[in-house]
VODRENFI-153503 format. One record per residue (C-alpha): x, y, z. Coordinates in pm, whole numbers, plus 32768, in hexadecimal, padded with zeros to 4 digits. Example, Ala and Ser with C-alpha at 12.3 -4.5 7.8 and 13.67 -1.06 7.14 Angstrom:
<nodes>
<node><px>84CE</px><py>7E3E</py><pz>830C</pz></node>
<node><px>8557</px><py>7F96</py><pz>82CA</pz></node>
</nodes>
This chain:
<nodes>
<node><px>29E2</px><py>4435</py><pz>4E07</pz></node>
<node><px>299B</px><py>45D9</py><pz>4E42</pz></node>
<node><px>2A07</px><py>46C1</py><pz>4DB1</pz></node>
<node><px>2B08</px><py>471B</py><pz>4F12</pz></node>
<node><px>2BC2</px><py>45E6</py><pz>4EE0</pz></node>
<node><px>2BBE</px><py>4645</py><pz>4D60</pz></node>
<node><px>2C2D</px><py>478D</py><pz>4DD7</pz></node>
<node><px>2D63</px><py>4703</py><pz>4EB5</pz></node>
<node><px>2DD3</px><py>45F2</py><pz>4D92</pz></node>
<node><px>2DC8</px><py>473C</py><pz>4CA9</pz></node>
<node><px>2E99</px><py>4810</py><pz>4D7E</pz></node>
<node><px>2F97</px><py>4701</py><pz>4DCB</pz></node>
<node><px>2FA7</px><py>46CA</py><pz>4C58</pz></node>
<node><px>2FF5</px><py>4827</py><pz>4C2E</pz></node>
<node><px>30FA</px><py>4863</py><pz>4CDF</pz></node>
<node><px>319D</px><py>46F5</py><pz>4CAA</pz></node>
<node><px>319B</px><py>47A9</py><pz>4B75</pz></node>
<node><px>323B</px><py>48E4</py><pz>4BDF</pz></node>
<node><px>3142</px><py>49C1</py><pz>4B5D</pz></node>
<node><px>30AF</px><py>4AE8</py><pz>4C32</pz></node>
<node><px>2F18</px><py>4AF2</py><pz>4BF8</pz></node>
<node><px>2F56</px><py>4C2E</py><pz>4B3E</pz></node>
<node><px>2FF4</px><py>4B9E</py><pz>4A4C</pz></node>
<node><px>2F4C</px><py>4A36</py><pz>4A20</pz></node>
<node><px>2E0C</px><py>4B1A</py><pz>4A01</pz></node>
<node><px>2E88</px><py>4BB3</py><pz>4900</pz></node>
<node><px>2F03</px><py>4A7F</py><pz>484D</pz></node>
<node><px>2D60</px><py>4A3C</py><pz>4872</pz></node>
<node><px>2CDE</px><py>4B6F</py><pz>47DD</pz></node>
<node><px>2C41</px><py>4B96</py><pz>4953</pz></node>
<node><px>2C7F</px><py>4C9F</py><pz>4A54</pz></node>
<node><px>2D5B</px><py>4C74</py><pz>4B80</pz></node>
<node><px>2C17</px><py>4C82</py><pz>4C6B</pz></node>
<node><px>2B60</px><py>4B74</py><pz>4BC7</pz></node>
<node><px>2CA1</px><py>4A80</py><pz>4BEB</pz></node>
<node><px>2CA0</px><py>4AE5</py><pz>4D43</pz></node>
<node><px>2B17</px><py>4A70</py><pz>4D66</pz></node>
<node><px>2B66</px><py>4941</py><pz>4CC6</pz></node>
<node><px>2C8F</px><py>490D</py><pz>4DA8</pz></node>
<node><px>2BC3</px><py>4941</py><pz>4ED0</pz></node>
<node><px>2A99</px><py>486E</py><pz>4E5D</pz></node>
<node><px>29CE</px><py>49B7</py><pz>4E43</pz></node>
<node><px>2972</px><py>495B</py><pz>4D09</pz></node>
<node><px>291E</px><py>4831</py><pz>4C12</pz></node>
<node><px>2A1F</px><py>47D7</py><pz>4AF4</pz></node>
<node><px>2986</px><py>478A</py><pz>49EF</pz></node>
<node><px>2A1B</px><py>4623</py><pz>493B</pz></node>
<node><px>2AA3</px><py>4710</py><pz>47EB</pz></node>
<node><px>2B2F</px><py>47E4</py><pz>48E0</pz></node>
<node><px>2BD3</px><py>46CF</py><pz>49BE</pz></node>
<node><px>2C20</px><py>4612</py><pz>48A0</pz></node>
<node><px>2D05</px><py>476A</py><pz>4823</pz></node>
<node><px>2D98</px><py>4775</py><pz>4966</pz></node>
<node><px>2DF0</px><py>4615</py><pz>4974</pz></node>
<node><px>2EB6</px><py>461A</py><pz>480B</pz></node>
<node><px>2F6D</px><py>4782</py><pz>4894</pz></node>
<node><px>2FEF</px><py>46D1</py><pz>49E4</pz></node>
<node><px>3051</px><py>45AA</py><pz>490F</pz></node>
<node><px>2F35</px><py>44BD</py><pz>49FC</pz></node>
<node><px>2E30</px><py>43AC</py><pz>49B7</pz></node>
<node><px>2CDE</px><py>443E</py><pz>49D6</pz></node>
<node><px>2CCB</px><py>4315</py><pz>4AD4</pz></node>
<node><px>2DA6</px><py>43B2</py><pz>4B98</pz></node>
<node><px>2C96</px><py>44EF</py><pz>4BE1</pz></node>
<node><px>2B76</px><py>43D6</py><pz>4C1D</pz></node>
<node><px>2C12</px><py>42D6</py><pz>4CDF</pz></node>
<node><px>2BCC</px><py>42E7</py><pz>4E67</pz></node>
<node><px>2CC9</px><py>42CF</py><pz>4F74</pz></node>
<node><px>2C47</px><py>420B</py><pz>5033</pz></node>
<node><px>2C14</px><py>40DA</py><pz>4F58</pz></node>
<node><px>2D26</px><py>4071</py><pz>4E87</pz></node>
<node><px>2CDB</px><py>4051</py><pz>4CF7</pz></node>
<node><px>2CC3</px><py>3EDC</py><pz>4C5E</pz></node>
<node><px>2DD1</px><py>3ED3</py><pz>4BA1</pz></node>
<node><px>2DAC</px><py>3DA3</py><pz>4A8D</pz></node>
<node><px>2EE7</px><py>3CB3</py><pz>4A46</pz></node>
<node><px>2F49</px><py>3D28</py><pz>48FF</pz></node>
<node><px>2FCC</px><py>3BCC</py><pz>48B8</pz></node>
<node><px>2E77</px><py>3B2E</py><pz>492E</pz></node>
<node><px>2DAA</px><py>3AFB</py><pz>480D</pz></node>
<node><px>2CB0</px><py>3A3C</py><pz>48AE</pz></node>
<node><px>2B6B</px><py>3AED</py><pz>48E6</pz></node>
<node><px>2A8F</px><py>3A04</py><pz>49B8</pz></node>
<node><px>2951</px><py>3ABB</py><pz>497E</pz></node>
<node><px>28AD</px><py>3A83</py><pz>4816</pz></node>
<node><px>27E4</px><py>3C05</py><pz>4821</pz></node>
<node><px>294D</px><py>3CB6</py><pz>485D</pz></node>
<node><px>29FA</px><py>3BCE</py><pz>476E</pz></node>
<node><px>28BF</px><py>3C3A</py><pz>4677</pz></node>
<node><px>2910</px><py>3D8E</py><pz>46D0</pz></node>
<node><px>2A80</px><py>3D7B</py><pz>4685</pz></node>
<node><px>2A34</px><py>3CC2</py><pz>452E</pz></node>
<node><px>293E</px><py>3DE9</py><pz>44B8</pz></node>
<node><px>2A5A</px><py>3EE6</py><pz>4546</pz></node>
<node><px>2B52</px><py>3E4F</py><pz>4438</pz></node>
<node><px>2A60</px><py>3E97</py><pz>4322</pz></node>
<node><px>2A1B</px><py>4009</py><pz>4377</pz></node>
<node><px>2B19</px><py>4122</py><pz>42E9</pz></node>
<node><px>2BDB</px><py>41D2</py><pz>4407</pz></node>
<node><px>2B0C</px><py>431C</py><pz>4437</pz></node>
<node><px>29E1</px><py>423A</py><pz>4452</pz></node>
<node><px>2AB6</px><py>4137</py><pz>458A</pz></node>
<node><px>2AFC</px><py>42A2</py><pz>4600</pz></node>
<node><px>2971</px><py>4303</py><pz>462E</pz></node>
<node><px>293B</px><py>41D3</py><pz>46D7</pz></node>
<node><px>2A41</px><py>4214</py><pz>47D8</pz></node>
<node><px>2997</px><py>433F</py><pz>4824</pz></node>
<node><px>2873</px><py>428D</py><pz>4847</pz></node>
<node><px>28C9</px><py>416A</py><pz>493A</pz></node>
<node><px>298F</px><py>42A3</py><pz>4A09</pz></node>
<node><px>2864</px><py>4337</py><pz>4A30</pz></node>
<node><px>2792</px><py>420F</py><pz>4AAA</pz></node>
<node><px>28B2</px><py>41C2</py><pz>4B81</pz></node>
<node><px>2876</px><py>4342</py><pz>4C1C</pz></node>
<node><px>26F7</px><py>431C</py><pz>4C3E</pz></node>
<node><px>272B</px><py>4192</py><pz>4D13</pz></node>
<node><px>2848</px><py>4291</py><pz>4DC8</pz></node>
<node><px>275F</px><py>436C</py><pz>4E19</pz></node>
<node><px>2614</px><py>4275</py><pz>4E6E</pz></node>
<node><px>26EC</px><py>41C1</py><pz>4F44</pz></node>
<node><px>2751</px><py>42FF</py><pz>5037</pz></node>
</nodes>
């Protein structure tokens, strides 16, 4: 995933939205220009900044990270089945973490889900 196809998801966000850059730049604290850049995949968003954006246009953060081109695993909510014993471990040690912890390790597996993105192409 690069930051262009970040870009595009971000503008179509936008104005889904109905918000000119001006103002959603504003709603950032940012200037118009530097929207613009990240619009045009002229420059990186950072994950606090995306994450910002994300709560604004009312969006997953997924939403930013997930390619085109492959469409997202979605699990069966009603499946509670989990085949493999490491993610089922996973999930169990999830449950005992409070929610701003579950949060930093979302970040993390997004971001090791950017760098195999990223080895891969």
């Amino acid at each position: 995933m690069g930051s262009k196809e970040i870009g595009r998801k971000l503008q179509q966000a936008r104005e889904e939205a109905g918000l000119s850059q001006e103002q959603l730049a504003s709603m950032l604290g940012c200037a118009q220009s530097t929207l613009s850049n990240y619009e045009k995949g002229k420059r990186r968003i950072y994950l606090t900044q995306l994450e910002n954006i994300a709560e604004i246009l009312n969006k997953p953060i997924e939403y930013f990270l997930e390619s085109n081109n492959e469409p997202a695993k979605q699990p069966n909510p009603t499946d509670t089945t989990i085949d493999e014993p490491e993610l089922l471990q996973i999930v169990n040690a999830l449950y005992d973490l409070p929610r701003e912890q579950r949060r930093s390790v979302m970040d993390y597996i997004i971001w090791q889900k950017s760098r195999h993105t990223i080895q891969e192409g």
